[in-house]
N, C-alpha and C positions, 0 to 999 in steps of 0.2 A: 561220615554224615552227622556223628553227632557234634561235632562242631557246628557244623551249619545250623543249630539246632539255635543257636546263641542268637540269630541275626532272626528269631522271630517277632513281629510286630502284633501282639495282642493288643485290639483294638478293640475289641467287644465292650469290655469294663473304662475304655477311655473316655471321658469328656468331648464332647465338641469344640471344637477348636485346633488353638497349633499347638504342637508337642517338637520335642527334639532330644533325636538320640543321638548319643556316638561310640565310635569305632576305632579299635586299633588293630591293623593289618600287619601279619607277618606272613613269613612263605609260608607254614600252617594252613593259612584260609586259601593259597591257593595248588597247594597239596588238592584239595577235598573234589577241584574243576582238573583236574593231571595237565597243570599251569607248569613246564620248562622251562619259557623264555626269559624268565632273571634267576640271581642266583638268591636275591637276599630284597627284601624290601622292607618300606617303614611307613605307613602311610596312616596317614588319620581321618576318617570319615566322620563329615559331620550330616545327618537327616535331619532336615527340616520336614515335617507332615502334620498335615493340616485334615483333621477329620470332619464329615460333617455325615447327614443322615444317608444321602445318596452315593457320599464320592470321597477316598483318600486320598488326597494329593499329597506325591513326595518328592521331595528336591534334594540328590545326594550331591554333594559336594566332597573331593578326595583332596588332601594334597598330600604330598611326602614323595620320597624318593626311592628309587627300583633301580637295581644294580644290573645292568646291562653290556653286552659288547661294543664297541664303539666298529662302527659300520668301514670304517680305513682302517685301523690298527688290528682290532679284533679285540685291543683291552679292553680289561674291563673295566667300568666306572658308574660311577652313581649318577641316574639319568633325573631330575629333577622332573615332578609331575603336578600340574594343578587341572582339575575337571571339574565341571558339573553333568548330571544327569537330573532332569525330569516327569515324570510322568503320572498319569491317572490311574488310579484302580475302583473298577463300579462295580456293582453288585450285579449280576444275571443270575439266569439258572446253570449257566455251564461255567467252565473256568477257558479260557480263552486269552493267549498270550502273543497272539500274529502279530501285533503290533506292536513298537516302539514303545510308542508315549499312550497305549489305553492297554489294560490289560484289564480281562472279565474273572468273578471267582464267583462261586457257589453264595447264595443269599447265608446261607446259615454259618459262612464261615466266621472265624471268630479270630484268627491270626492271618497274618500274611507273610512270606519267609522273603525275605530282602533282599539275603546273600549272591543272587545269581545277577541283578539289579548292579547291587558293588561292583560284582566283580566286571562287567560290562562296564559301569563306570571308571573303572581304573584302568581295563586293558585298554579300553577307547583313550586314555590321555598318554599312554605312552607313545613317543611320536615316532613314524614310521621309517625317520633318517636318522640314526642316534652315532652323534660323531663327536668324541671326545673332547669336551671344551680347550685342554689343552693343543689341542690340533685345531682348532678354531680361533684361537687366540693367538696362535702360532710360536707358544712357548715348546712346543713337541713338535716333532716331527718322525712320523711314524715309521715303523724300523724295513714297511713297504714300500715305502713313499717310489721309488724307486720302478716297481711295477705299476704305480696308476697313472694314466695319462692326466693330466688337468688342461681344462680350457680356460683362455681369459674371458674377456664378455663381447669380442667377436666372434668369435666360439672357433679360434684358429687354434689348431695344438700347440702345444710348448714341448717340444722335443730338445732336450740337453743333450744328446745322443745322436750325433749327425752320420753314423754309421747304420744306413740304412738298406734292409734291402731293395733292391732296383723293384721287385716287384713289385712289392708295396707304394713304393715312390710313385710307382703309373698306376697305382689305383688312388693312392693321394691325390695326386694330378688331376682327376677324371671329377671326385668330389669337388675341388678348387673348382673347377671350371664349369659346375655346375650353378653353384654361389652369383657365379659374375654374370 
């Protein structure tokens, strides 16, 4: 937790106006959320916030890269990530976080902790299909390739393997013929 301690925005003593911070992400910051899904990342955050008497507005902006499995191989590689995240923060009497883009805190407060914001903004940019550029590029080819089926874009299989069994053959059948 005292990590997270870093990512506070004291804004009590700030000016009015726009201010900007910035960030640099290792597995550390998401150690502190018990983050597993990469093994290593590198990402730099930049905050835009814009203070005024009623309302902090902040605009996080992530880019950098997160070392991931690739979704066909299972290698690993460095998945390239660019986000932004938006949002308000007003003053009430309670602290209030249901929402997205408004979040409510205490009148008297005097900081605002970020870090849970980041980390939303980075897991949201990593994308949900992560497939090896070199298997997308078709310099590789992955050492399963063998067990996935692919379709083309009539979405017929591609079977290099004409030793089929009869069962399956009449349920293929039954699909085909539903097609037509």
């Amino acid at each position: 937790m005292r990590i997270l301690k870093s990512y506070d925005i004291k804004f009590s003593g700030l000016k009015n106006g726009k201010h900007q911070y910035r960030f640099h992400l290792d597995q550390e910051f998401f150690k502190q959320f018990d983050n597993d899904d990469f093994d290593q990342c590198d990402i730099d955050i930049v905050i835009d916030f814009n203070k005024s008497d009623q309302l902090l507005e902040f605009s996080i902006h992530n880019k950098g890269t997160v070392q991931v499995p690739c979704d066909i191989s299972g290698e690993m590689f460095n998945q390239e990530i660019e986000g932004d995240l938006n949002f308000i923060v007003k003053f009430s009497d309670t602290f209030n976080d249901d929402r997205d883009d408004l979040i409510l805190i205490p009148y008297n407060s005097h900081l605002f902790n970020i870090a849970q914001q980041i980390y939303e903004s980075v897991i949201l940019s990593i994308p949900s299909k992560r497939i090896h550029p070199d298997i997308i590029s078709g310099q590789k080819v992955a050492n399963n390739a063998k067990y996935i089926i692919n379709y083309d874009d009539n979405e017929t299989a591609i079977n290099q393997d004409n030793n089929i069994d009869p069962r399956w053959a009449e349920l293929k059948k039954i699909l085909t013929d539903k097609k037509q």
